[in-house]
C-alpha positions as CSV (number, residue, x, y, z in Angstrom):
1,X,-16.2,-37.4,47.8
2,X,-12.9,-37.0,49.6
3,X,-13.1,-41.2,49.9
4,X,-12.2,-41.4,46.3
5,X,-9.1,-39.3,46.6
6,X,-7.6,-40.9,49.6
7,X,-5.0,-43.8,49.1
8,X,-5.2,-46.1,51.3
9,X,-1.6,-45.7,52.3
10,X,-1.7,-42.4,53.2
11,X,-3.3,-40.3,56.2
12,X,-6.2,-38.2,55.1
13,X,-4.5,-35.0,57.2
14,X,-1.8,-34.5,54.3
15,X,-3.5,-35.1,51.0
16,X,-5.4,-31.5,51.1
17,X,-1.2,-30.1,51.3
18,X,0.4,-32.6,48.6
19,X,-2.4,-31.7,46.2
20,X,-1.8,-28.4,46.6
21,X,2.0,-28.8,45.5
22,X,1.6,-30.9,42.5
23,X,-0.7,-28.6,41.5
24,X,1.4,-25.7,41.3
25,X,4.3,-27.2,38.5
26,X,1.0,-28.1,36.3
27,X,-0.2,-24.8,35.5
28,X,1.5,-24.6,31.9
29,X,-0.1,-28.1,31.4
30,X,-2.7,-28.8,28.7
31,X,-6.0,-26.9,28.6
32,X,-7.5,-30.5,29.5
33,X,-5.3,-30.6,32.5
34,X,-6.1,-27.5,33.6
35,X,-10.0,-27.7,33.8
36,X,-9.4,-30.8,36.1
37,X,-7.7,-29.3,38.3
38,X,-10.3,-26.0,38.7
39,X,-12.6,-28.5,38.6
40,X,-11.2,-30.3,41.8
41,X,-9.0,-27.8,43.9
42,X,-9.2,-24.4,42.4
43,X,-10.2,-21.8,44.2
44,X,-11.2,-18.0,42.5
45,X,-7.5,-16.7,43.0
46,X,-6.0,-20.1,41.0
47,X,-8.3,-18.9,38.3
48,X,-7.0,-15.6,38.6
49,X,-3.8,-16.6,38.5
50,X,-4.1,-18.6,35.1
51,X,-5.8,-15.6,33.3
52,X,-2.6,-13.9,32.4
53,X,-0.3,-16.9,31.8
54,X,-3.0,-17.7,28.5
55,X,-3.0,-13.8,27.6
56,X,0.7,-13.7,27.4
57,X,0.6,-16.7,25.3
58,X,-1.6,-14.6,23.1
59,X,0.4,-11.7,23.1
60,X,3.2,-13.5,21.4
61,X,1.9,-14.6,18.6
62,X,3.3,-11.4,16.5
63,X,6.6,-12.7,15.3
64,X,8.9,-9.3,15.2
65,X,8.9,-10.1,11.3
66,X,5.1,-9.8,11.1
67,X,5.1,-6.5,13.3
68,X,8.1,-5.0,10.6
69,X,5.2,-6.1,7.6
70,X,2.1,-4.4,9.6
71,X,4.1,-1.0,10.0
72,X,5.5,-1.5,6.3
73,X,1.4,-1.7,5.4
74,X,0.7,0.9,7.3
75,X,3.3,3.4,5.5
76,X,2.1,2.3,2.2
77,X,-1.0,4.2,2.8
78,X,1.2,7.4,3.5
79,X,2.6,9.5,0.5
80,X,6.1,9.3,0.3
81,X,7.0,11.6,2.7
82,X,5.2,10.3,5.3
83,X,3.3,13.4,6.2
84,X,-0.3,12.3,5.4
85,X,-2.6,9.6,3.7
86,X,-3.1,9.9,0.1
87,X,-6.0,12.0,-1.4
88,X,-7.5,9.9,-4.1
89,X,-8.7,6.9,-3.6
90,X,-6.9,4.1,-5.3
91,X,-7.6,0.9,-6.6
92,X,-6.0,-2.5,-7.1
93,X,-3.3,-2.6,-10.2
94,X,-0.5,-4.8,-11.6
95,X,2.2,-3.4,-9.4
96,X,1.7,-3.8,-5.8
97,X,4.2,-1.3,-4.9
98,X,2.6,1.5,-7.1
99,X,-0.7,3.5,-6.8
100,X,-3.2,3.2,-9.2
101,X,-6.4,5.4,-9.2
102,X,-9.6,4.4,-11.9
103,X,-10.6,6.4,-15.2
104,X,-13.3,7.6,-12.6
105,X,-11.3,9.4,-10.1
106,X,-9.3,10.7,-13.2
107,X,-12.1,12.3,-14.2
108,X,-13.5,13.6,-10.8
109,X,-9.5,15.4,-10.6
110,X,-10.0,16.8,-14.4
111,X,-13.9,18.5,-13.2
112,X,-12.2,20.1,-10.3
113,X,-13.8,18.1,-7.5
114,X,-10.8,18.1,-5.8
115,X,-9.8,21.8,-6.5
116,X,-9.8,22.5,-2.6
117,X,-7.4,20.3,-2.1
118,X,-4.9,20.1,-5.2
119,X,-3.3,23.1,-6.5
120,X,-1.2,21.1,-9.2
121,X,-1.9,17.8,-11.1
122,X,0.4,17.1,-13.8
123,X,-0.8,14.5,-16.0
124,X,2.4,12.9,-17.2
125,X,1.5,10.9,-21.3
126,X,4.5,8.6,-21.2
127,X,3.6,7.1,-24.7
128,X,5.1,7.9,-27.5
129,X,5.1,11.3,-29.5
130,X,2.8,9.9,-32.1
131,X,0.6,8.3,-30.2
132,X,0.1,11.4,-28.1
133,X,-0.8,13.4,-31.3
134,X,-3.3,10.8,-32.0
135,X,-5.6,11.7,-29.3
136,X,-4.5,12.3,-25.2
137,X,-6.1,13.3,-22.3
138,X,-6.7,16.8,-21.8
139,X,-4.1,18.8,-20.2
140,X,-1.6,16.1,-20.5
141,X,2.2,16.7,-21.2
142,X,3.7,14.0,-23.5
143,X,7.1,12.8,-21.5
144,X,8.3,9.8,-23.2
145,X,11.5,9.5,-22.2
146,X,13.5,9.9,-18.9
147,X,15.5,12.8,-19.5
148,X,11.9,14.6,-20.9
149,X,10.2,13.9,-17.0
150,X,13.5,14.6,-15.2
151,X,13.6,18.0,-17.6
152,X,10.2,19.2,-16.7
153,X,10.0,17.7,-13.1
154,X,13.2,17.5,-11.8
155,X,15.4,20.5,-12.9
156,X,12.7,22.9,-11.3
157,X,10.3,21.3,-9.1
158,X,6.6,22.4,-9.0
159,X,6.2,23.7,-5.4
160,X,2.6,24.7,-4.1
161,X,2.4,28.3,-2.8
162,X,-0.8,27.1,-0.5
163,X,0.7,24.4,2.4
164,X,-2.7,23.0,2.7
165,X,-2.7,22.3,-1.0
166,X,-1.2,19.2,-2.8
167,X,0.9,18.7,-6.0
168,X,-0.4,15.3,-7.3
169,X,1.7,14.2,-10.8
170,X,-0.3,11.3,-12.8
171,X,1.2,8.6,-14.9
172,X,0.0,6.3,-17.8
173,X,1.2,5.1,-21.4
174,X,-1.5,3.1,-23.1
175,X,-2.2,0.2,-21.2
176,X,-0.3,1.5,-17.9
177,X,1.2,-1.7,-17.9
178,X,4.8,-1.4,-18.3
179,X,6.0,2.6,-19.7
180,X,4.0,4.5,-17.2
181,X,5.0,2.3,-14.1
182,X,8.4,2.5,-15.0
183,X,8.7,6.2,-15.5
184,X,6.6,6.6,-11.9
185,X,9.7,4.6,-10.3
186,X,12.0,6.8,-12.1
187,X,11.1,9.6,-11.1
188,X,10.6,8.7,-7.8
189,X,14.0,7.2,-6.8
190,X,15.6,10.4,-8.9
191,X,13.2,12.4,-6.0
192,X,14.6,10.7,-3.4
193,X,18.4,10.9,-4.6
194,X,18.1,15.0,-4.6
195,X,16.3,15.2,-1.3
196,X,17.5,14.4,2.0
197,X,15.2,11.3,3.6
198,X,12.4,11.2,4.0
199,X,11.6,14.6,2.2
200,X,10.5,14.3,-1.5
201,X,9.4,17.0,-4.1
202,X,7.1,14.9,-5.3
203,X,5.7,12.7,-2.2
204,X,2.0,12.0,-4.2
205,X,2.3,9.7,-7.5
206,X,-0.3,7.7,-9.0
207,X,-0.9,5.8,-12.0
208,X,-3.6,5.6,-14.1
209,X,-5.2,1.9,-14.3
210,X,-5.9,0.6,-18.0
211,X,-4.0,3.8,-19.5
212,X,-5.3,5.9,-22.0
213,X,-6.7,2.4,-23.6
214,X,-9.4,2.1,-20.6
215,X,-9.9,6.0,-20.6
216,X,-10.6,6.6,-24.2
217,X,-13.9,4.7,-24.8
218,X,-15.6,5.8,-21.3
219,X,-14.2,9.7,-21.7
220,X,-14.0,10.8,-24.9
221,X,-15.3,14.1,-24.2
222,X,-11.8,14.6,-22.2
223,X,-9.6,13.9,-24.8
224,X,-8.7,16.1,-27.4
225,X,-8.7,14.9,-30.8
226,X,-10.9,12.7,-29.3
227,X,-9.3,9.9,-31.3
228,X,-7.6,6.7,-30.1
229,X,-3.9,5.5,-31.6
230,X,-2.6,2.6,-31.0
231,X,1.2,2.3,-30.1
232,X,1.4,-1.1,-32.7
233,X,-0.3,1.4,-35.6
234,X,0.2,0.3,-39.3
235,X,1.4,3.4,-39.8
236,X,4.0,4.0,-37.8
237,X,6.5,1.1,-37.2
238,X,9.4,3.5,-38.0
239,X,8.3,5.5,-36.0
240,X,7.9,2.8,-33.1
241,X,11.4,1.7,-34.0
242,X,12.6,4.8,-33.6
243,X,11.7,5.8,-30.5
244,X,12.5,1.9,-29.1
245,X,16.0,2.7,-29.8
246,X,16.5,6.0,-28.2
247,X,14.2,4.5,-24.6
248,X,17.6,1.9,-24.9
């Protein structure tokens, strides 16, 4: 075998040493590269030696951009306040940035299943007052407007007199699609203005997926009058008007 690798040219006594220098510069060569030469001249501590060169390769891989989004992930499964993961378990919703929990896991918080755990859960109506007369979830307070949640939320906070018990506040309007988010944010960012970083009053917010629309017909029995009104009712444009005007 060593005939083929001897030029003719040179003495056989100082080919062992010149491979063994070219073959030093080549170990960042291509993978291809590389198995020649362990397949020729490497020895068990040349393989050794490669080992970490690949794994350090692999190791920086993470951009320091893609590290910032995995700890960014990783908070949004903290309540606001950082201090723990949140109760309920949520489900996918139009907002990414916002926490919506089913009609299910509404209804496991209104039978008491989590009664251990929760000493408060305000169910926040955001629709309108005459949609809320209509029919609403029971226990629900009917806070249409901003200055109504920043009254009854804000002004005197709800505080839990058990530390190993939460205050959980729930959102909707009728589809949850656009009213209920946007009080949620509201009250929120007005949380984080009167409290000193990353401390919140409120740290656990949720929002109720499908609104009192997707409730209704699954729950009746929960709502009280169990009755259904629509915020487009024939009835009550002025009303709708009204009340369109004053959210401006």
């Amino acid at each position: 075998c060593r005939q083929l690798f001897r030029s003719p040219s040179m003495p056989s006594s100082i080919i062992r040493p010149i491979l063994k220098r070219i073959d030093r510069p080549q170990d960042r060569d291509t993978p291809v590269k590389t198995k020649r030469r362990r397949s020729v001249a490497g020895t068990p501590s040349e393989e050794a030696a490669v080992e970490p060169v690949a794994w350090l390769l692999r190791s920086r891989s993470y951009s320091h951009e893609e590290i910032e989004n995995l700890l960014a992930n990783d908070h949004q499964e903290l309540i606001g306040d950082f201090s723990k993961a949140y109760l309920l378990q949520t489900v996918e919703g139009k907002h990414q940035d916002l926490k919506y929990i089913s009609p299910e896991m509404m209804v496991a918080v209104l039978t008491g299943q989590f009664s251990s755990l929760i000493e408060s859960c305000v169910i926040v109506d955001c629709r309108y007052p005459y949609e809320y007369e209509g029919g609403h979830i029971k226990g629900a307070v009917n806070l249409p407007m901003e200055q109504d949640v920043e009254e009854f939320l804000l002004k005197k906070p709800i505080v839990s007199f058990d530390a190993s018990k939460r205050v959980i506040v729930i959102f909707h309007c009728e589809f949850s699609s656009e009213r209920g988010p946007r009080m949620c944010r509201f009250v929120r960012e007005k949380d984080r203005a009167c409290n000193e970083y990353p401390n919140l009053h409120y740290p656990e917010l949720y929002v109720l997926k499908g609104g009192y629309r997707e409730f209704f017909p699954q729950y009746q029995t929960h709502c009280e009058p169990q009755d259904y009104r629509p915020m487009h009712h024939e009835d009550f444009k002025e009303d709708l008007r009204k009340f369109r005007l004053k959210s401006r």
